[in-house]
VOVO-371066 format. One record per residue (C-alpha): chain; y, z, x. Coordinates in Angstrom, 1 decimal. Layout:
REM VOVO-371066
   mol    north       up     east
     A        Y        Z        X
...
END
This chain:
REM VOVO-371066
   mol    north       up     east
     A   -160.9    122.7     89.7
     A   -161.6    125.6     92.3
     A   -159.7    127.8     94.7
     A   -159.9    130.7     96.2
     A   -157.9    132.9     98.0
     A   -157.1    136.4     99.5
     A   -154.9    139.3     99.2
     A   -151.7    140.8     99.8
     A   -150.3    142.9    102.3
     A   -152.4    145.9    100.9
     A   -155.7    143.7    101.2
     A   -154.8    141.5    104.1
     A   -157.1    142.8    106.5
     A   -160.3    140.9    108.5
     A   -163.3    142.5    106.2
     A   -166.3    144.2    108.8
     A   -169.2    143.2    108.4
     A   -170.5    146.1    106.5
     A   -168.0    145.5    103.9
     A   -169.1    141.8    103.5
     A   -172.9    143.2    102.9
     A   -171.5    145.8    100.0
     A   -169.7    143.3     98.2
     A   -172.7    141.0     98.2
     A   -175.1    143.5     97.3
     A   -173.0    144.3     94.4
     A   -171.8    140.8     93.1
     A   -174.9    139.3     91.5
     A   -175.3    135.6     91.4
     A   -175.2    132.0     92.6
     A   -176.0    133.5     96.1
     A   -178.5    135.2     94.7
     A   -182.3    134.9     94.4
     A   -181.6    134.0     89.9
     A   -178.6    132.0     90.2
     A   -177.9    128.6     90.2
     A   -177.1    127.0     93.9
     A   -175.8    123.8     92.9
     A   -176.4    120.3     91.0
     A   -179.7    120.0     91.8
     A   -180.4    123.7     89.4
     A   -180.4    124.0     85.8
     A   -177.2    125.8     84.8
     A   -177.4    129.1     83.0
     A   -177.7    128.3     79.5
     A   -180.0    129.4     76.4
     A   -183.4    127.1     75.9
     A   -182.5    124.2     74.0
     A   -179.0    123.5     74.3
     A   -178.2    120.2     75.5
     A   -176.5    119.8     78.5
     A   -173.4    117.4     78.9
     A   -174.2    115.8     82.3
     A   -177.3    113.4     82.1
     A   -179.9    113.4     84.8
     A   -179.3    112.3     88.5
     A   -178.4    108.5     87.8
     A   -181.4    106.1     87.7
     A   -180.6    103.2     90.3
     A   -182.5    100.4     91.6
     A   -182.9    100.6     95.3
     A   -180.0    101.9     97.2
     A   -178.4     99.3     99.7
     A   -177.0    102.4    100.9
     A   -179.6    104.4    101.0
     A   -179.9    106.4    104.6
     A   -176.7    105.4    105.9
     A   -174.0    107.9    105.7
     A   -170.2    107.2    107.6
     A   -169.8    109.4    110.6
     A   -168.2    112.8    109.7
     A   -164.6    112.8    109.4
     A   -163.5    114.9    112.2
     A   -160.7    116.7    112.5
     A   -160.3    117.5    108.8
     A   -158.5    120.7    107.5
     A   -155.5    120.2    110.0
     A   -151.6    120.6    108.9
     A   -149.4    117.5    108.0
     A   -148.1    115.5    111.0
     A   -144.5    116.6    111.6
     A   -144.5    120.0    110.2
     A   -141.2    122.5    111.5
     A   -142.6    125.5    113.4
     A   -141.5    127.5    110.3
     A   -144.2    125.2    107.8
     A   -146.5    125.2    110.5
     A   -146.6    128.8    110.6
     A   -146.9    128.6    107.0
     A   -149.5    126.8    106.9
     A   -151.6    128.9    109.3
     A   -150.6    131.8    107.5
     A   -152.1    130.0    104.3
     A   -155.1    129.0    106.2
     A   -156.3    132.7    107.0
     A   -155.8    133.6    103.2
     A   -158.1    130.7    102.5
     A   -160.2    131.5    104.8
     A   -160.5    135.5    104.0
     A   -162.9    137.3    102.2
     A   -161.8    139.4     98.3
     A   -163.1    143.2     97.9
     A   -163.8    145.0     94.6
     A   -161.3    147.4     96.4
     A   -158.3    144.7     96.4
     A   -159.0    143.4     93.3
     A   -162.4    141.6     93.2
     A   -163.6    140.5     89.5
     A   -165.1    142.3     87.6
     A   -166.6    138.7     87.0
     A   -166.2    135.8     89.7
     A   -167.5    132.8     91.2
     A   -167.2    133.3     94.5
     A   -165.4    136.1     97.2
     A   -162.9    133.0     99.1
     A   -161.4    129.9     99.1
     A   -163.6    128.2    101.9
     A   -166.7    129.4     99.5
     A   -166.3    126.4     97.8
     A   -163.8    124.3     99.6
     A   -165.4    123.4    102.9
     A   -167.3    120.2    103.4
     A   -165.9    118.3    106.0
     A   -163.4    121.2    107.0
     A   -161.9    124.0    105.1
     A   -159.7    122.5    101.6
     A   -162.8    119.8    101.1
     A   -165.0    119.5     98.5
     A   -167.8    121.6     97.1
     A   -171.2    121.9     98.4
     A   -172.1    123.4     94.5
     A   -171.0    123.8     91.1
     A   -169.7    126.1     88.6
     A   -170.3    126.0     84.9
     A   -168.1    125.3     82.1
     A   -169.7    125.5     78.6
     A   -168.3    125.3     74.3
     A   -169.4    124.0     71.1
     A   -169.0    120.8     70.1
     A   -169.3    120.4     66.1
     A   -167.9    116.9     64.3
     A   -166.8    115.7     67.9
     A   -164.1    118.6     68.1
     A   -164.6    120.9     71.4
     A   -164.1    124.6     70.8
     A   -163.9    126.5     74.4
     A   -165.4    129.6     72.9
     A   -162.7    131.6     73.9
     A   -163.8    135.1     72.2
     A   -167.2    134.3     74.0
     A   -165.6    134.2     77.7
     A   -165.0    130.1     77.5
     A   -165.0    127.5     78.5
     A   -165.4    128.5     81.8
     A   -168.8    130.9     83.0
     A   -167.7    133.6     85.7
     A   -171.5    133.5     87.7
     A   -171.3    136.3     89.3
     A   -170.4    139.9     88.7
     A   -169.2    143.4     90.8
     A   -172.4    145.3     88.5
     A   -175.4    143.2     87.4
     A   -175.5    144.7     83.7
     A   -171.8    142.7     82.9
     A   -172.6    139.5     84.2
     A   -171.7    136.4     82.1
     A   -174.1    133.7     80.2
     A   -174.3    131.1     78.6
     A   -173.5    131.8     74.8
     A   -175.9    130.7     72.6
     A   -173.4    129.7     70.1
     A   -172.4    126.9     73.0
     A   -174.1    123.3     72.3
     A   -172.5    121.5     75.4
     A   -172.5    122.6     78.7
     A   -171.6    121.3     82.2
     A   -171.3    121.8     85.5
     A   -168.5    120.8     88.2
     A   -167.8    120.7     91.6
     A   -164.6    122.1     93.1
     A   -162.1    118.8     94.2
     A   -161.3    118.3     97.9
     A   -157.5    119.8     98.7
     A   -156.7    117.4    101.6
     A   -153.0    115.8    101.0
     A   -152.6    117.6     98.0
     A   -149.0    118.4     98.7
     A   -148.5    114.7     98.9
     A   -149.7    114.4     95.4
     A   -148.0    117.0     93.9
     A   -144.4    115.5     95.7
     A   -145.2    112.1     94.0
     A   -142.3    112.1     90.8
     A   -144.3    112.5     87.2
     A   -141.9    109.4     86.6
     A   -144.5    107.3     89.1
     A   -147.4    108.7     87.3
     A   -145.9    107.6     83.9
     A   -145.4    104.4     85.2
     A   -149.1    103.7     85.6
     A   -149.7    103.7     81.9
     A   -146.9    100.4     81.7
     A   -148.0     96.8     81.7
     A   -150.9     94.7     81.2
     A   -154.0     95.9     82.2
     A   -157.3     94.4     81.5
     A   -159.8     94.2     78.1
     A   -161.1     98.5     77.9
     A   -159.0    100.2     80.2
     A   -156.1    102.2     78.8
     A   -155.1    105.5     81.2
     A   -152.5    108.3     79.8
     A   -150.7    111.2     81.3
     A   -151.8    114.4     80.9
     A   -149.0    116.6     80.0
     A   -149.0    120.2     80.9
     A   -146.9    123.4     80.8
     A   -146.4    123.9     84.1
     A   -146.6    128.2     84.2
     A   -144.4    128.2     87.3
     A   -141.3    126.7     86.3
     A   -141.5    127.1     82.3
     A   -141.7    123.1     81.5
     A   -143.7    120.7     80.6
     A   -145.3    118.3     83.3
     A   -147.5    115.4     84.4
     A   -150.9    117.3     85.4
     A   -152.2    115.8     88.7
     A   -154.9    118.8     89.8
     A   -158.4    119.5     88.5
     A   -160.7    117.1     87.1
     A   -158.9    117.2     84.2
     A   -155.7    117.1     85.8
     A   -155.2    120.3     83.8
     A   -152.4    121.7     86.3
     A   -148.9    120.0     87.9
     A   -148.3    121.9     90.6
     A   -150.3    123.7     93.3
     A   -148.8    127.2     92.6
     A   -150.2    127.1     89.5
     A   -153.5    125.6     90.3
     A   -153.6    128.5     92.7
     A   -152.9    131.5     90.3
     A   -155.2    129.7     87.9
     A   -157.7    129.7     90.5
     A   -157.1    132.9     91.2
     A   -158.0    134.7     88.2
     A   -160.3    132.7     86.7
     A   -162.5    132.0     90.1
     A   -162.1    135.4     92.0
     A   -161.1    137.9     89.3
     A   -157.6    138.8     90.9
     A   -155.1    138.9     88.0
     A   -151.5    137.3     89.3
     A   -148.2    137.1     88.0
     A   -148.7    133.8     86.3
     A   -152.2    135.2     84.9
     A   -152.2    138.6     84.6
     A   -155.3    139.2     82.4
     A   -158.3    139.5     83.5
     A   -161.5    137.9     82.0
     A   -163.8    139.5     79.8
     A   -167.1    139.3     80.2
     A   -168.3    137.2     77.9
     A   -165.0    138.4     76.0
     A   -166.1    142.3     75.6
     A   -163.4    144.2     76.3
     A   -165.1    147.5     76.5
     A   -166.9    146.4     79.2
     A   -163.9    145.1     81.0
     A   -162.7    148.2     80.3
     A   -165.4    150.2     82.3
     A   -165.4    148.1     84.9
     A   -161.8    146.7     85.9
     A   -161.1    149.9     89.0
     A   -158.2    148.0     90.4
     A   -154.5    147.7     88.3
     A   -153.2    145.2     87.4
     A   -151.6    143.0     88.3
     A   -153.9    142.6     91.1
     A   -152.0    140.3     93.5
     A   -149.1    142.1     94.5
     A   -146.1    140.3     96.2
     A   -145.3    141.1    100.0
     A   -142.1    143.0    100.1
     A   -141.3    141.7    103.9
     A   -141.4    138.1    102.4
     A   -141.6    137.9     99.2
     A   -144.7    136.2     98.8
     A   -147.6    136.9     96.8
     A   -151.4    135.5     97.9
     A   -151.6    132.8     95.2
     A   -148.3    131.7     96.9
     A   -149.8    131.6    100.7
     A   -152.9    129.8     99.2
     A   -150.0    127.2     97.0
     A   -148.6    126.8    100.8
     A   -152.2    126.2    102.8
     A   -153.0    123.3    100.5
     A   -149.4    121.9    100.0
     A   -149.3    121.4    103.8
     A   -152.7    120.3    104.7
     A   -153.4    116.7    105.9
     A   -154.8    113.4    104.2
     A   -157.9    112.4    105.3
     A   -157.5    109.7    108.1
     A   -158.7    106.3    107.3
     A   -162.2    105.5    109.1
     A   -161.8    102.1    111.4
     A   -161.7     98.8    109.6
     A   -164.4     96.4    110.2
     A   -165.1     92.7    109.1
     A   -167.3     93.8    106.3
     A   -165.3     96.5    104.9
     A   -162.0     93.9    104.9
     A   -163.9     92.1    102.8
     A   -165.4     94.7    100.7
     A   -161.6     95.9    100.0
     A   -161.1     92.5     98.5
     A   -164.2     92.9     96.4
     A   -162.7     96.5     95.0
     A   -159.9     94.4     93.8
     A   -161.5     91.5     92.2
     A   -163.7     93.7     90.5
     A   -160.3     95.9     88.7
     A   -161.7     99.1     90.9
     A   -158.1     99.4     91.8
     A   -156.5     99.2     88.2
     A   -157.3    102.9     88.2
     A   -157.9    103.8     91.8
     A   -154.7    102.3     92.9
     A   -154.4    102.7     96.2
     A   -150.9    104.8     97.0
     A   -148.0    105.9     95.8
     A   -144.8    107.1     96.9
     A   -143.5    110.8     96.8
     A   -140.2    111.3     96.0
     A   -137.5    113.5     98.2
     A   -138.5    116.4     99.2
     A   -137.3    119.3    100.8
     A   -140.0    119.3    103.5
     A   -139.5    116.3    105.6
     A   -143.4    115.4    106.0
     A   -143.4    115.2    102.2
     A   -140.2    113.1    101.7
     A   -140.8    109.7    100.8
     A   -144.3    109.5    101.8
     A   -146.6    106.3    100.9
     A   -149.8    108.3    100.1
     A   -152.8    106.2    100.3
     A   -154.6    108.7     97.8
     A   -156.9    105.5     95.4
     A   -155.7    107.0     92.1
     A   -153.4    106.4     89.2
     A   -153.6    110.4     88.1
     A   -154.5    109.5     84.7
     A   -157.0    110.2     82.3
     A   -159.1    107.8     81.5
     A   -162.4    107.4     78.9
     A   -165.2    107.6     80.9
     A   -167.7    107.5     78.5
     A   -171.3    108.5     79.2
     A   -169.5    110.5     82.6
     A   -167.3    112.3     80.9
     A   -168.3    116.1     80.8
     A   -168.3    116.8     77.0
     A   -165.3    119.5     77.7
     A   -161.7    119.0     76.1
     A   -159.2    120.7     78.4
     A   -155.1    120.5     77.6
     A   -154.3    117.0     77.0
     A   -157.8    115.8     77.7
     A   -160.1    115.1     75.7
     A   -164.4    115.7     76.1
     A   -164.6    112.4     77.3
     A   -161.5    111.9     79.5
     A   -161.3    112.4     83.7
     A   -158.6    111.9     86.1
     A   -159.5    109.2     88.3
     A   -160.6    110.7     91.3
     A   -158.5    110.4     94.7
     A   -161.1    108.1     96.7
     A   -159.4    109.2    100.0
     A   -162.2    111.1    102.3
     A   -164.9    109.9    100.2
     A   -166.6    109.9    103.2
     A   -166.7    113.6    103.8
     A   -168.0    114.7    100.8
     A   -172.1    116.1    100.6
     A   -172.7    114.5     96.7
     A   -170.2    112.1     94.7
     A   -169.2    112.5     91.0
     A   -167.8    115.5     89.3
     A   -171.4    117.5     89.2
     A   -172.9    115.8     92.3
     A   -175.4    113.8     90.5
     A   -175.0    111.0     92.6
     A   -176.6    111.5     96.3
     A   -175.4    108.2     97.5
     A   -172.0    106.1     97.1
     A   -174.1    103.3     95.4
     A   -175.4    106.0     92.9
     A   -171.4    106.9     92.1
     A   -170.2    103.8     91.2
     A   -173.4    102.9     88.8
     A   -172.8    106.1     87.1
     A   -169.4    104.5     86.1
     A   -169.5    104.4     81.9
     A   -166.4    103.9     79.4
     A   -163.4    102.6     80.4
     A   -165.0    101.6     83.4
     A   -168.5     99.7     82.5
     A   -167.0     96.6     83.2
     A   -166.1     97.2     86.8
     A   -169.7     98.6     86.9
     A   -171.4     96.2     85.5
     A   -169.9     93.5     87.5
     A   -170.9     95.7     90.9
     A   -174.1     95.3     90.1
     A   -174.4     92.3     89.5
     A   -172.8     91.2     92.7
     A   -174.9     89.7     95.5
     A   -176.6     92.2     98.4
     A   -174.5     90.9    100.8
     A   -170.8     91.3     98.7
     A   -172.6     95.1     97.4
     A   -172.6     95.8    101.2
     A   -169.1     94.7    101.7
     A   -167.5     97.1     99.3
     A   -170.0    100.0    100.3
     A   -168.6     99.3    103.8
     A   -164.9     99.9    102.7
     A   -165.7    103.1    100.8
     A   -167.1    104.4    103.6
     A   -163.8    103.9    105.4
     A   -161.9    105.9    103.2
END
């Protein structure tokens, strides 16, 4: 899961461009000349430990193979029917996303990356990711420990001083890499009811596929709820996934995490190097909001991606999805429940996902987070599929066609049958992805 975002009313400024240079020069990694770029890299990680995620997915020729749908365009734009007070909201939100952290305003000590629309920009800023980040444990008798003393489970690339960046433990026997999730229409999804969500794991569904709710404390409100966000839909709500975010992706301690990461879980070093108090994100006095809080508001407003046009093919290929139990898990809406914002209330939200987790098998990441286990994803929204650069939760796949034969677990059925289908049907359903 990954977002970033930017400062309070002490920090809110437009950074020069000499500012910019200084905090790259002193924030070692994945922009820099030893650090990992994206899938296509080896993650940081001792010789000889075995990484979760297999090689890009072997495929016969690709039917799809040098076709790619038109570029959604516009993406990134506010939900239709907004008030002038959510709109302003929302474009308040949107220059947080969009701005730059300093070591000055609270900058690491160890990061990922210095702003949101670092990692959430294909197809428009709140997309998906153009690279990965790196989550790593050890894995003994089929029981995942994060490494938690050791800095885990997730690895903070980059640093404010080269001599405390993080690696790889070499206590850590699985390790894997993920893309950030696209934001658009996430405050649809969070305003579906968890009673909806629940409601997916009822009834008959057919031989291998199971689903189950991943059940969170949410830190915002105290209780427990149905997670929806992250690829282990590790968070319930988007003020949460924000201040999680927050810390663990920029550095900036908030008032739902207010301690900062260790590097590699030395606190002396943290010590040395942590300049700004904490906690870092400091609430705005004139309205009471915070940064993780205009960030929560950017993505809670922002716009589904519009359906492409419907063709022949692609009507068909939308029957094919069905027949071959696609949508048992990539259901194709839901309904939100009321809602004080009107754009939210009662929405049908065309999103292709149940929010469960399900087995994936062979795909799953090897890392056990809250209620899921190594094996277990949420079943990924399918809406702009068409926007994103790579598919799959660490970009193996370079091609639609590549995604769904990476498909293991509770899915290998569905797969299997999809290759097995007939050029002509293949081309049908590839059609229809590529309208969503």
């Amino acid at each position: 899961m990954k977002t970033f975002m930017l400062g309070s009313v002490s920090r809110r400024v437009v950074v020069v461009s000499w500012l910019v240079a200084a905090s790259a020069a002193m924030a070692q990694g994945p922009r820099g000349p030893q650090a990992p770029q994206g899938p296509g890299q080896a993650p940081l990680a001792p010789v000889g430990v075995p990484v979760a995620n297999p090689a890009p997915v072997a495929a016969p020729p690709d039917p799809n193979a040098g076709r790619r749908a038109p570029q959604i365009n516009p993406l990134g734009q506010p939900l239709a029917g907004l008030t002038a007070a959510e709109l302003a909201a929302f474009n308040e939100g949107g220059v947080e996303f969009r701005n730059v952290e300093t070591v000055a305003g609270g900058l690491g000590p160890i990061f990922n990356d210095v702003s949101c629309v670092a990692c959430h920009d294909a197809g428009g800023t709140g997309g998906a990711s153009r690279r990965t980040v790196t989550r790593f444990g050890r894995t003994v008798n089929g029981v995942f420990d994060p490494l938690d003393s050791q800095g885990g489970s997730l690895l903070q690339e980059r640093s404010i001083n080269r001599g405390i960046r993080e690696v790889v433990p070499r206590e850590a026997n699985t390790v894997a890499r993920r893309l950030a999730t696209p934001l658009f229409g996430a405050g649809l999804i969070e305003a579906i009811p968890d009673s909806t969500i629940v409601l997916g794991t009822l009834g008959r569904k057919p031989a291998g596929i199971a689903g189950k709710v991943s059940v969170v404390r949410d830190v915002v409100s105290g209780v427990n709820r149905i997670g929806r966000f992250g690829w282990k839909a590790q968070e319930a709500t988007l003020l949460a996934f924000s201040g999680d975010a927050y810390v663990n992706e920029m550095g900036v301690t908030n008032r739902f995490f207010p301690t900062e990461n260790a590097p590699n879980g030395n606190a002396a070093l943290l010590a040395r190097f942590d300049l700004v108090a904490d906690v870092e994100d400091e609430i705005d006095p004139l309205d009471g909001k915070a940064d993780i809080d205009r960030a929560a508001d950017f993505m809670r407003l922002l716009a589904p991606p519009p359906r492409g046009t419907a063709t022949a093919s692609s009507v068909a290929g939308e029957a094919v999805f069905a027949r071959l139990d696609c949508a048992v898990c990539h259901t194709p809406s839901m309904r939100t429940g009321m809602n004080v914002i009107a754009a939210l209330s009662e929405k049908t939200v065309g999103l292709y996902s149940d929010l469960l987790l399900h087995d994936m098998g062979a795909l799953g990441d090897g890392i056990a987070q809250g209620t899921a286990g190594a094996r277990d994803m949420r079943t990924a929204p399918l809406w702009g599929l068409r926007s994103r650069p790579t598919w799959l939760h660490d970009g193996r796949a370079n091609t639609i066609d590549q995604a769904v034969r990476g498909h293991a677990g509770e899915a290998q059925s569905s797969r299997d049958r999809y290759v097995a289908l007939s050029a002509a049907e293949r081309q049908q359903l590839l059609d229809f992805l590529n309208t969503l």
